[in-house]
Each structure stands twice: as C-alpha cells, then as structure tokens.
N, C-alpha and C positions, 0 to 999 in steps of 0.2 A: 735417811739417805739409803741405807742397807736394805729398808723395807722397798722404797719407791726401785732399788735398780731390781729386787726378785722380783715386784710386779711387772717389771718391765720385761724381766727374762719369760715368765711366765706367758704375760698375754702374745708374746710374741712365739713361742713355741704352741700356745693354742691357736693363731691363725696361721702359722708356716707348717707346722710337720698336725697338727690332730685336727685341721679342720675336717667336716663330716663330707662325703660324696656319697652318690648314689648307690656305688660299690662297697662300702664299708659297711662290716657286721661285727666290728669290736668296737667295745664300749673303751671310751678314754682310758680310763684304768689298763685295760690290757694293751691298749699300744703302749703307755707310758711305759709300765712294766716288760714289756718285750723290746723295746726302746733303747733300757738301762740293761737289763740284760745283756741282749745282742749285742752294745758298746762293749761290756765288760769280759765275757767270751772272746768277741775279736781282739780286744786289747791284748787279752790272756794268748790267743793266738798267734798274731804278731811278737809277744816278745819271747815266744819259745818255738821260734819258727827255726833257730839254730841248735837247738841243743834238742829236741825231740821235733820231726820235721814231720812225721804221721799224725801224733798228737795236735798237733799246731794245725793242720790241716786241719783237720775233724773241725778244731774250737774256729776256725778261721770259717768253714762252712757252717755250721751252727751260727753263731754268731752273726753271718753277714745274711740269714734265714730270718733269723727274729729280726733284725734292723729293717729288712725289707716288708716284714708282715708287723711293725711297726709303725713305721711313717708312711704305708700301704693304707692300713686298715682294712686289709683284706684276707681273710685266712680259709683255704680249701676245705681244712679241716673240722674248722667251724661250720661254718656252712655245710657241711655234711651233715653233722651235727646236730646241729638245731633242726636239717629238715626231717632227720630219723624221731626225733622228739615228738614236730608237730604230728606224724603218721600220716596216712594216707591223706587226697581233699576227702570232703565228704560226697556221697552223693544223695540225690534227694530222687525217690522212688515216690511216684505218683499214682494211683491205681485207680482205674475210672469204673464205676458199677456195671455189673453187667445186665446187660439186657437194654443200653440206652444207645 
C-alpha cells in the first residue's frame, strides 16, 4: 500500500511539476533538487519572518528563486553556462585553387 501511494506521488510529480518543454536545460535531478531546496529556504523564510525580518527576506527570495527555476526547468545561468563550454560554432573555410 505504502509502496503503490509513493508511486502514485511520484508519477504524478513527474507529469505535473518535471515534465520536459522546449525551454528546459535541467536535468530532473536538478529541478528535484532545487524543488526541495527552495521549499525548505522559504519555509525557513516564512517562519523567521518575525523575529529576523532582513534574514527571512533574503531566505524568502532565495527560496522562491529556486522554486521557480525548479518547476521552470529553466535556468539563465545555465544556459550561460553550457553555451561558454560548447565555445564558439565552428566555421568551415573552404579554399578553391588558384588559377581555375
């Protein structure tokens, strides 16, 4: 029973929040991860919003950061990223003999 409801939580968090779009460049892993995260920052956020009210900010933007580049799957950063990695396109220089 335990097992069938986590499969049920699971397949249903992989077609609601990590299905893939055209715009996504994070692997499941890193939404999941940035998911659990950004939940656990804004929580932290939220319950120290009275007693440290600049900290609780910070954690409440952080947090609501990752949540959105979670169920996004989309990150600037990345994407940056990965384009500095692959370096320039290539180009193809063609040279025709002379004399023809």
């Amino acid at each position: 029973m335990i097992i069938d409801k986590i499969k049920e939580v699971k397949n249903t968090l992989e077609e609601a929040l990590l299905s893939e779009d055209i715009n996504s460049n994070l692997s499941k892993t890193e939404r999941v991860l940035s998911i659990a995260g950004g939940t656990y920052i804004t929580l932290k956020g939220l319950r120290n919003i009275f007693s440290s009210p600049l900290i609780a900010a910070g954690e409440l933007y952080i947090g609501f950061g990752l949540l959105q580049r979670g169920v996004s799957g989309y990150c600037n950063i990345a994407e940056k990223y990965n384009d500095d990695l692959e370096g320039p396109e290539p180009v193809l220089i063609v040279e025709e003999p002379i004399g023809k």
